[in-house]
N, C-alpha and C positions, 0 to 999 in steps of 0.2 A: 785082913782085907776081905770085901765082902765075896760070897764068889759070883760068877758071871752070869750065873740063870737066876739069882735072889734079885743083882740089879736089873735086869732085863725085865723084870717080873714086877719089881717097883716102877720103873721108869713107862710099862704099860699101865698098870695104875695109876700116876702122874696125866700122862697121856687121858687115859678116860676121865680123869678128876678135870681136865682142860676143857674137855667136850662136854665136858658138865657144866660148868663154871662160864662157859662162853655160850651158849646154847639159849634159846628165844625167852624158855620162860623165865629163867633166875635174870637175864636182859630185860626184859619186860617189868620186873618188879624195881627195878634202879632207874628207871625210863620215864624220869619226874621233873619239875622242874626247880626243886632243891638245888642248893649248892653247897658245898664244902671247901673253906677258906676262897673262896671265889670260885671255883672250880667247880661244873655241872656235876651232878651226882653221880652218871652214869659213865662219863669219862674217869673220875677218880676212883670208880669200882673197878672198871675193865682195867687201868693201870697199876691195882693193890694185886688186882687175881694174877696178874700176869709178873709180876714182880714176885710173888708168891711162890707161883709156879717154877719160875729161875732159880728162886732159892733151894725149893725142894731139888729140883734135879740138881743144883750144882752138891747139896748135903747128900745125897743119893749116889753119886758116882764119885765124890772124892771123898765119902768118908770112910774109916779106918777100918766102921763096922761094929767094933766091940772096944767099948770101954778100956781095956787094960792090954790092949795091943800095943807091942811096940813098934809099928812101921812109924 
């Protein structure tokens, strides 16, 4: 199990990786008028980042930590 101040400490880097990742300029550069499989550019980024993000914290707070753990 990982311990409580390593995920605390990932989950603030998550955290800033968001306010990165949603913030004007990296917005600004998908703020086109592209589309992907019909879907506007800039909505199918916000939705990848954000899905992204979900994944990392759910792999961040339930994972075992180290390879050859047995929990």
């Amino acid at each position: 199990m990982i311990p409580s101040s390593i995920k605390g400490q990932r989950l603030v880097a998550l955290f800033l990786l968001g306010c990165l990742l949603f913030n004007y300029p990296l917005l600004y550069l998908f703020n086109s008028s592209r589309e992907i499989f019909g879907i506007p550019l800039l909505y199918a980024y916000i939705f990848a980042a954000w899905a992204m993000l979900i994944g990392l914290m759910a792999w961040v707070v339930e994972g075992t930590g180290r390879k050859g753990s047995k929990d």
